[in-house]
FITOR-885801 format. One record per residue (C-alpha): residue number from 0; z, x, y. Coordinates in steps of 0.05 Angstrom, whole numbers. Layout:
NODE   nr      pz      px      py
NODE  NUM       Z       X       Y
...
This chain:
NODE   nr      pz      px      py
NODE    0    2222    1135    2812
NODE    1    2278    1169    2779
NODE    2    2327    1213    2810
NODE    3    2330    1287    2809
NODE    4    2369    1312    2745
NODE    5    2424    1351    2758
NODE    6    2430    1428    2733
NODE    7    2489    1432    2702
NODE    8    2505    1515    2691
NODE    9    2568    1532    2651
NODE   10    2595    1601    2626
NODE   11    2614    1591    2552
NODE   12    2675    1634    2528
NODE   13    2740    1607    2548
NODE   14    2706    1555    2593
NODE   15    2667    1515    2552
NODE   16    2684    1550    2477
NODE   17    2740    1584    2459
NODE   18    2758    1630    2396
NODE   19    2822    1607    2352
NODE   20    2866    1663    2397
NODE   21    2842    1623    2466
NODE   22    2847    1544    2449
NODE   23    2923    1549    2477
NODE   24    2944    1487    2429
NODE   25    3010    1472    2457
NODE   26    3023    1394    2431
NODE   27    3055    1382    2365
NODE   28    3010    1390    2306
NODE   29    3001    1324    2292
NODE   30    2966    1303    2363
NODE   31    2924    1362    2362
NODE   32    2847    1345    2373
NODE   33    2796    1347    2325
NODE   34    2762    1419    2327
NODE   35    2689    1438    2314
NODE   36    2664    1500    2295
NODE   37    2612    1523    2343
NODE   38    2597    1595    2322
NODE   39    2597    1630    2263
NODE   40    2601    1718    2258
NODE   41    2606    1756    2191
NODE   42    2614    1686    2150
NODE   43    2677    1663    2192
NODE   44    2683    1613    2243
NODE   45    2698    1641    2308
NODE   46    2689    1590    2375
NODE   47    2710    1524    2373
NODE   48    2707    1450    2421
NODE   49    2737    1392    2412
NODE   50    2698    1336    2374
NODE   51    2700    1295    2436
NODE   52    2673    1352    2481
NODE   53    2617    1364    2431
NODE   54    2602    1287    2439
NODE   55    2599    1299    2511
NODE   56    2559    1362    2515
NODE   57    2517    1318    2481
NODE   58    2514    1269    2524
NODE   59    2498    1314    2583
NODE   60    2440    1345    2558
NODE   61    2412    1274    2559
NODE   62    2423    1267    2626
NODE   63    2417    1336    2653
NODE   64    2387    1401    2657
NODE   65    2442    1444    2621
NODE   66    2436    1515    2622
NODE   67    2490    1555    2578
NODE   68    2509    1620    2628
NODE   69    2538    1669    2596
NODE   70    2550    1748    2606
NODE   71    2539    1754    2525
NODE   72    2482    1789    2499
NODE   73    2414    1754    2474
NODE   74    2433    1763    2397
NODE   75    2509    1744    2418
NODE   76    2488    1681    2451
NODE   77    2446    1667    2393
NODE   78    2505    1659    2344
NODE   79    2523    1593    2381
NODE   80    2506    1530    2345
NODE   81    2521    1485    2408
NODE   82    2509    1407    2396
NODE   83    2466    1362    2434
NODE   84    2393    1381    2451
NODE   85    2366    1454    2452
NODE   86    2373    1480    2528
NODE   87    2305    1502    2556
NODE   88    2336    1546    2592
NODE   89    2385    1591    2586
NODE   90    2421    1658    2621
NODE   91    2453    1723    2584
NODE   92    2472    1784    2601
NODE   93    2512    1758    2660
NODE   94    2435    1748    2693
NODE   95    2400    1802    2668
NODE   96    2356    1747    2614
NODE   97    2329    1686    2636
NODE   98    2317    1657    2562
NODE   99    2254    1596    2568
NODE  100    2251    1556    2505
NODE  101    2290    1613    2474
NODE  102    2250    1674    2492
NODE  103    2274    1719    2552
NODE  104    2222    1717    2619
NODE  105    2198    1793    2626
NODE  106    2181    1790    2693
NODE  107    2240    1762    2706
NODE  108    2279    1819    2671
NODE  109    2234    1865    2704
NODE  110    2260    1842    2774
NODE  111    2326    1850    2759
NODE  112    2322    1921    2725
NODE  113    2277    1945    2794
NODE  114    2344    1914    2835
NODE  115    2396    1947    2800
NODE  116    2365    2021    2805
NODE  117    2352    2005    2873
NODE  118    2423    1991    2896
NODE  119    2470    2009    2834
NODE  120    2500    2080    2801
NODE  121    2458    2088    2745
NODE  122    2484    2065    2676
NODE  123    2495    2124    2641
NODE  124    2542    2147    2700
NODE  125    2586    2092    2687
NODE  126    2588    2090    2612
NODE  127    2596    2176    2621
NODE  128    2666    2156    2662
NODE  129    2682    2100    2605
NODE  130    2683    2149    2555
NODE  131    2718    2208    2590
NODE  132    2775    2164    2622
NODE  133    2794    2119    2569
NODE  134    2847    2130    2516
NODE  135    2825    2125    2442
NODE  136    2899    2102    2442
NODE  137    2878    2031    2474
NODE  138    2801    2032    2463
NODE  139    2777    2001    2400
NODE  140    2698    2003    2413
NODE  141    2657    2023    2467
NODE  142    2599    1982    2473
NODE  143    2527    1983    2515
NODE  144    2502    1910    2526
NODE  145    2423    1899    2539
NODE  146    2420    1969    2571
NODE  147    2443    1932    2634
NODE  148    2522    1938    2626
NODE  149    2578    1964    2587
NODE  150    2646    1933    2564
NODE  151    2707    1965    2522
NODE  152    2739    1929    2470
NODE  153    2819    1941    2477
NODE  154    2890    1934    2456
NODE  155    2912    1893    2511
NODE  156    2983    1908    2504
NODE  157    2970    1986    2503
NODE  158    2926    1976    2565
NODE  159    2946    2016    2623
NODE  160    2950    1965    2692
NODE  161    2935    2012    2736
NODE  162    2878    2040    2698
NODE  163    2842    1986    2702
NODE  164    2862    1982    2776
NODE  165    2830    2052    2790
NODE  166    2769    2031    2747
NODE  167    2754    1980    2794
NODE  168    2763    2022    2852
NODE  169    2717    2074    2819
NODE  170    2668    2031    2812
NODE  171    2665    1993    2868
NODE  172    2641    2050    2904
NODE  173    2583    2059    2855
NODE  174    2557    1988    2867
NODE  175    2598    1960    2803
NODE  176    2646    1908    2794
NODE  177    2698    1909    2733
NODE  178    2730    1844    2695
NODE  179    2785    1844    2646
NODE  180    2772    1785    2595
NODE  181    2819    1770    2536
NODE  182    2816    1842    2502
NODE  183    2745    1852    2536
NODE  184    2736    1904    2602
NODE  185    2673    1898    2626
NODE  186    2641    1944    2686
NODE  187    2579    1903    2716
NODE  188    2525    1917    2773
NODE  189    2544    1884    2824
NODE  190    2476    1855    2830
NODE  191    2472    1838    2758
NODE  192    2500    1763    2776
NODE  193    2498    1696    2746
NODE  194    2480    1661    2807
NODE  195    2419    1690    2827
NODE  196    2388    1668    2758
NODE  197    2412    1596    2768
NODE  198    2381    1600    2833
NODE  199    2312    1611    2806
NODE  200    2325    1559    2742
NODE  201    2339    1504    2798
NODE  202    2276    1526    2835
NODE  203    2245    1514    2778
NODE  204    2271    1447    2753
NODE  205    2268    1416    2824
NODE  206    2344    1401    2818
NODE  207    2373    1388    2877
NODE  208    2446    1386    2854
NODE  209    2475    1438    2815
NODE  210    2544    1440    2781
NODE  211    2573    1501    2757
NODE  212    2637    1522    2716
NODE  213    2667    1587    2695
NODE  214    2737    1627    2682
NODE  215    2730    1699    2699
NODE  216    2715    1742    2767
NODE  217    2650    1751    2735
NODE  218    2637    1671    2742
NODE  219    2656    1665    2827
NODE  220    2584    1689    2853
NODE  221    2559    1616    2804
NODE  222    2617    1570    2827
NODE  223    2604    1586    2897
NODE  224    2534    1583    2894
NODE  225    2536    1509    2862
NODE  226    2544    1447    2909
NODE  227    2604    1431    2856
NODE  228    2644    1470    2810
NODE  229    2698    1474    2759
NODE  230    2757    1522    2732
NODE  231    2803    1522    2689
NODE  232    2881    1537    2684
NODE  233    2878    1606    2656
NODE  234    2830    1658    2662
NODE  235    2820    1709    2719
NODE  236    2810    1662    2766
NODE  237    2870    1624    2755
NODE  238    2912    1685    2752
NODE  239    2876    1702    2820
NODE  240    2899    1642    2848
NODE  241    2828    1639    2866
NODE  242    2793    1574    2896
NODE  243    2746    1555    2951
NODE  244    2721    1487    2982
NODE  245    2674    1460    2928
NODE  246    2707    1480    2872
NODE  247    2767    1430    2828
NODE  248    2823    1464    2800
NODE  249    2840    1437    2740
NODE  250    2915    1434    2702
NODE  251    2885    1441    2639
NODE  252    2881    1496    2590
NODE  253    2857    1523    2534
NODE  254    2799    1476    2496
NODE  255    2828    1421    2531
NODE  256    2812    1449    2591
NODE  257    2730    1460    2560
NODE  258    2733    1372    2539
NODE  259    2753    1366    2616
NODE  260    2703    1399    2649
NODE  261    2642    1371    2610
NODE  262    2679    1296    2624
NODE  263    2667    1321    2701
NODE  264    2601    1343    2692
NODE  265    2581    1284    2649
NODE  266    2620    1233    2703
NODE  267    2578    1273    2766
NODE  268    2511    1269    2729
NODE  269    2521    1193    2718
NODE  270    2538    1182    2782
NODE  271    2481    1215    2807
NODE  272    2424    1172    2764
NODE  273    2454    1123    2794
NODE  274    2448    1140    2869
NODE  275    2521    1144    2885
NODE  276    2529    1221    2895
């Protein structure tokens, strides 16, 4: 009898895929890797991984149960043209979907919308503050995602620190957590997590070892609730200093760091179909 695949559940931006402005490419020119295009928006290329990372993503949806989990919308998510075999299962909206073969699980969805307006500020509230307190100086789009969340799209270098700093606050007392990603501020439920939908993927795969990786504040609640997980050199985390038991630090950054972490997953997985882990 075969072993137990593993679930393997990654964020995507800046973990596994990265945009042109994120692949931190600091070797001469002529060692860079080999780069393919993994998403395409408005006719342009716009997320990349190395060739040999697609080769192992490719290889680890072979040998595992890989579930892309990302806080990108459905349509978002649908832009990527990942390699290897088509995920059966997959998580957006930072847990609000749980996509099967593609197509999001209502009751799921329904369970998750019934917990947030038990235990979070309503959404409106929170996009209502988003517009009032933030400068048109800075802001470049306000934006609604899935009717679960909202984010801002920002000047970085015009953002005020402490803004963001009393956003958090704000909303921490409304049952909302806040992330600042790349040019990205996004204002969550606090419920609304990654984790809890990985919880119910590996209940229903059977998997009794998950692996997890993931950049941002937004990605702790899935690298602590995995039995092994991953992060990178940059991100939130990193600039957080933030670790705990089961989770690898790694040196690397930028798409390096993505070709790393699927060598790690890949090297885990084989290790358990073979009995060692």
């Amino acid at each position: 009898m075969s072993a137990p695949k593993v679930l393997v559940a990654s964020d995507l931006d800046r973990t596994l895929i990265y945009s042109s402005a994120a692949l931190a490419l600091t070797m001469p020119d002529a060692r860079a890797p080999r780069l393919l295009s993994v998403e395409v928006h408005e006719n342009k290329p716009l997320s990349y991984m190395t060739e040999t990372a697609a080769g192992l993503l490719t290889e680890l949806g072979d040998i595992a149960y890989f579930v892309p989990t990302t806080t990108r919308t459905r349509k978002q998510y649908q832009r990527i043209n990942l390699p290897g075999p088509e995920p059966e299962y997959a998580i957006c909206a930072n847990g609000g979907h749980l996509l099967v073969d593609g197509v999001s699980d209502l009751d799921w969805h329904r369970a998750v919308q019934e917990r947030l307006a038990a235990e979070c500020a309503p959404l409106d509230e929170v996009r209502e503050h988003l517009e009032r307190t933030a400068d048109p100086l800075w802001v470049r789009k306000h934006r609604i995602a899935e009717d679960l969340f909202a984010y801002l799209v920002v000047e970085r270098e015009l953002l005020p620190e402490q803004w963001v700093k009393d956003l958090a606050v704000w909303a921490e007392s409304r049952g909302w957590t806040v992330s600042l990603q790349g040019r990205k501020i996004y204002a969550v439920p606090r419920p609304l997590t990654k984790s809890a939908a990985v919880r119910e993927v590996a209940r229903r795969t059977g998997a009794l070892l998950t692996l997890a990786a993931g950049d941002s504040l937004l990605d702790a609640d899935l690298l602590l609730a995995a039995d092994r997980g991953w992060r990178p050199g940059h991100g939130e985390l990193a600039e957080a200093d933030w670790t705990a038991p089961a989770i690898a630090v790694l040196p690397e950054r930028g798409v390096m760091a993505g070709e790393r972490i699927l060598r790690e997953f890949v090297g885990v997985c084989t290790e358990a179909g073979r009995g060692t882990v």
